[in-house]
C-alpha positions as CSV (number, residue, x, y, z in Angstrom):
1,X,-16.5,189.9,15.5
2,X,-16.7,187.3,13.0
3,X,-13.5,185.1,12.1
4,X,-12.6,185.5,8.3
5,X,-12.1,182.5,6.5
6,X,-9.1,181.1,4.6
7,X,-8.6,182.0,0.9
8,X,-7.4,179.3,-1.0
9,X,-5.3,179.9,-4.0
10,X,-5.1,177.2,-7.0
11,X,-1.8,176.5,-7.9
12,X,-2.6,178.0,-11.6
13,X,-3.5,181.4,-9.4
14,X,0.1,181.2,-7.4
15,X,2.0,180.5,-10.4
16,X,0.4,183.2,-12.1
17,X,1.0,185.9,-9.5
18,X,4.6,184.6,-9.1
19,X,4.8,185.0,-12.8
20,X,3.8,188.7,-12.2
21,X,6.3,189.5,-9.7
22,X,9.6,187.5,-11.7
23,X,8.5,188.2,-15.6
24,X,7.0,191.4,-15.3
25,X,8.9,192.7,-12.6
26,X,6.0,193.6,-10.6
27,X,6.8,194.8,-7.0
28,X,6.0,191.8,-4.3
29,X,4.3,195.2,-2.3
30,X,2.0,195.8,-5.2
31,X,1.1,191.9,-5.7
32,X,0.1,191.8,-2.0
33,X,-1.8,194.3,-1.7
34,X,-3.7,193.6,-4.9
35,X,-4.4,189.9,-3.9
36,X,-4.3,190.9,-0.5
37,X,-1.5,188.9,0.2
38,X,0.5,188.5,3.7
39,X,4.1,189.4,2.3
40,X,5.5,185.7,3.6
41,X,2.7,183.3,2.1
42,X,4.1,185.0,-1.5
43,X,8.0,184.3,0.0
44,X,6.5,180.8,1.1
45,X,5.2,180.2,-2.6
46,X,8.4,181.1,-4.2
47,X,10.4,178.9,-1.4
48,X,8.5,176.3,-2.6
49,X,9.0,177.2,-6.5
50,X,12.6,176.8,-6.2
51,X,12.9,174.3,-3.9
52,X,11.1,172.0,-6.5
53,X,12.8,173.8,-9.4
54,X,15.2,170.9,-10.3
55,X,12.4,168.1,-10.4
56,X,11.1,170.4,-13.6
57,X,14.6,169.8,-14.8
58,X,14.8,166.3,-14.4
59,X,11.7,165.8,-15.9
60,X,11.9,167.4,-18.9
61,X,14.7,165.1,-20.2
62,X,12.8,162.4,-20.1
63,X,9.9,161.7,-23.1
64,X,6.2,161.1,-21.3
65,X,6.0,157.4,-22.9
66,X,9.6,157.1,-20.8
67,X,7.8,158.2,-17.7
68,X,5.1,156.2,-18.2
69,X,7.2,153.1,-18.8
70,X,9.0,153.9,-15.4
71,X,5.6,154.2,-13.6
72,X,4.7,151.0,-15.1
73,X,8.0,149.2,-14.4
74,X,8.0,150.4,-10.9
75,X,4.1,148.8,-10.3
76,X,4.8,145.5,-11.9
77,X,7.7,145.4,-9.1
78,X,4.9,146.0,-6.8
79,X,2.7,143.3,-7.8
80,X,5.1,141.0,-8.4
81,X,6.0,141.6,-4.4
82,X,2.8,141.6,-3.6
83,X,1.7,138.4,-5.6
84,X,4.9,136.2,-4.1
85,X,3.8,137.2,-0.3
86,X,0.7,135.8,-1.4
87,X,1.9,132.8,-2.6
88,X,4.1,132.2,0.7
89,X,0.5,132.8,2.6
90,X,-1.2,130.1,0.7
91,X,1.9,127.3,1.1
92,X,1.9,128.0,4.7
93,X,-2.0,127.9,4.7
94,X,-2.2,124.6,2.5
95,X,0.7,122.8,4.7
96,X,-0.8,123.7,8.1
97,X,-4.4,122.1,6.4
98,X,-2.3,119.0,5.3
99,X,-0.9,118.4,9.3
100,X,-4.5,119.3,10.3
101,X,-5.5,116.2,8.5
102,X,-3.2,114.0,9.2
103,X,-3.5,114.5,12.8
104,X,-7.2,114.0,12.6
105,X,-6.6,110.8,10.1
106,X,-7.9,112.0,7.9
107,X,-5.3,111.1,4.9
């Protein structure tokens, strides 16, 4: 007997049957048997709807050039991290070379 593969849904098809079953009012029964759907992977979906209900919530107070200025903001602070440890690196690097020198009489 040959093992059936995995269906994949995109998460324009999930929203769209979980839109059936909570605008419409189309029984979850019905839905799963049309998409031939296990009855708890359309519970896990809507779990994971509401669980990440509030994040929709948050979001849509702020404007996108906001969000973008965050996401911005929040990589600058990364560089910026990122270019001091890199500046530490080169001090140490540059001092050790210095005492290298010196110890060789070189300077």
């Amino acid at each position: 007997m040959k093992k059936q593969e995995r269906r994949h849904f995109t998460p324009e098809q999930k929203s769209k049957i979980l839109r059936e079953h909570h605008l419409d009012k189309v029984p979850v029964s019905d839905l799963c048997e049309k998409y031939k759907l296990q009855p708890s992977v359309f519970y896990g979906w809507q779990r994971a709807l509401f669980e990440r209900a509030p994040q929709v919530f948050v979001e849509s107070r702020t404007t996108p050039a906001e969000t973008v200025k965050r996401e911005l903001g929040e990589k600058v602070e990364h560089l910026e991290a990122k270019l001091v440890k890199k500046d530490a690196v080169i001090a140490e690097l540059s001092e050790a070379l210095v005492d290298l020198k010196k110890e060789l009489g070189e300077l």
